[in-house]
C-alpha angles and dihedrals in degrees: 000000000000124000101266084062109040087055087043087061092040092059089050103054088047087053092055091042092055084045087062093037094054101033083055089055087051101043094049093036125241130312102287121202111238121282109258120264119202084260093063122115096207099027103167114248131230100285084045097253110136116255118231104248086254093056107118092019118146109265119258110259116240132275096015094105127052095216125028134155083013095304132117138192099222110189119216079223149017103209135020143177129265125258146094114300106014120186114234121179121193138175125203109214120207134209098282086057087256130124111258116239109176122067140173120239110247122176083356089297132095096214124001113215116215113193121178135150121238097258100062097254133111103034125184136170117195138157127238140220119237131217133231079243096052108254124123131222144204144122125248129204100239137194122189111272141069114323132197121206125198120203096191109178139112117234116222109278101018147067123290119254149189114215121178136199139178128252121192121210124203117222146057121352140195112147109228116252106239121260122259114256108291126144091209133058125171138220123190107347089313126112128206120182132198120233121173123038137240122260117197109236094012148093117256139181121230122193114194115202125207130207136178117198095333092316128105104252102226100167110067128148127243123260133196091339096322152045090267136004109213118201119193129202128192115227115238099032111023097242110182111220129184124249113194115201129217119253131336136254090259107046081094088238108063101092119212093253162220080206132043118181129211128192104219129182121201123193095200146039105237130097123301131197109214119191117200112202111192134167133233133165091351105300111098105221126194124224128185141204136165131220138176119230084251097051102264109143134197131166124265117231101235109058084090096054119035108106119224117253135205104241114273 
């Protein structure tokens, strides 16, 4: 056999190889990727689109971002002295860069303003006016030291949201120790205490219990939609987190204490402030505990301190 024919052969045989080869690959369908496990960062979803590897994360908790969903909590300033009644002017820009002027009532507010220091002390919670312009005004008792504020508010036709931003005050500054364990603090002659505990990732029932001199208080007022507006913060980074209370003062069965119950959700173990304003004869007061995810309680340091004030 010469070598014409011997290469002739060769070519044939590779032909028929590649003809296997090929009709294999049809009959059992082309090379597929793996199917997804739950580990997976691009898992394909129901309709067999691939997911973006974020997709069925836990949501970000409230206040910790400046801007979020094309809004932003702009601050007329970034620092300010320290005194009684400080003015602080603010703007919530909206998608298009504008101040936003129309908002949606939530909890009989527009926008509820949160303002706390770092460390945990000196909590208010006020209510500001708002300007044809769009800017919003109000004044803030203030100590030297590192403030958070909390714009918490939904603009008409969007989500609500909770944007935070940081204040810095000028004066002087000691950080408060923290209080020894205690479910209970008192303002001005008033006692809430704390019953139910905190469960990371679940859902947990809190009862806050008010006293007056020893003796249940039954008649409170509402405020802000209920007997009582809870407002919780994470420790470490100052996560705001939403408290929903039970009932309302008009569904004809939620009494006006002593209790008010509150449903809360935290996404962490870790240690929580929680501030309880409630109303009675006419002035709203703030008190203040802390507990841990696991039930551990200590008292916030500012349930001896915080000042009643008249709703605004």
């Amino acid at each position: 056999m010469n070598t014409a024919t011997r290469v002739a052969g060769f070519a044939v045989a590779l032909a028929a190889v590649f003809a296997l080869a090929l009709g294999v690959g049809k009959a059992f369908g082309p090379d597929a990727e793996p199917a997804p496990t739950a580990h997976d960062s691009h898992a394909a979803d129901e309709a067999g689109a691939p997911r973006p590897a974020s997709a069925g994360s836990a949501d970000i908790p409230g206040g910790l971002m400046v801007s979020q969903d094309g809004y932003t909590l702009a601050l007329g300033q970034s620092s300010a002295a320290a005194g009684a009644d400080v003015p602080v002017r603010f703007t919530i820009t909206g998608p298009d860069g504008e101040p936003v002027t129309a908002y949606d009532v939530a909890h009989d507010k527009q926008l509820h303003l949160i303002a706390v220091r770092r460390d945990f002390t000196g909590f208010q919670h006020v209510h500001p006016e708002l300007s044809p312009d769009g800017t919003w005004s109000t004044a803030l008792d203030l100590t030297g030291g590192q403030w958070r504020l909390f714009a918490d508010f939904k603009a008409t036709g969007a989500d609500a949201l909770t944007l935070g931003a940081d204040l810095a005050v000028a004066g002087g500054y000691r950080p408060e120790p923290p209080a020894g364990d205690s479910r209970s603090s008192e303002v001005d002659g008033y006692t809430v205490t704390l019953g139910g505990d905190l469960a990371a990732g679940a859902d947990a029932e809190l009862t806050l219990s008010v006293e007056r001199d020893g003796e249940p208080v039954t008649d409170l007022e509402p405020y802000l939609g209920a007997y009582g507006h809870l407002v919780a913060l994470r420790s470490g980074d100052l996560a705001y987190l939403h408290v929903h209370p039970d009932g309302t003062p008009e569904d004809g069965t939620t009494r006006p204490g002593p209790d008010i119950v509150f449903q809360a959700a935290v996404p962490s173990t870790g240690t929580y402030h929680l501030y309880l304003d409630f109303k009675h004869r006419g002035v709203v007061r703030t008190a203040g505990v802390t507990v841990s995810a696991d039930g551990t309680v200590a008292a916030s340091p500012t349930a001896d301190s915080d000042d009643g004030h008249t709703d605004h």
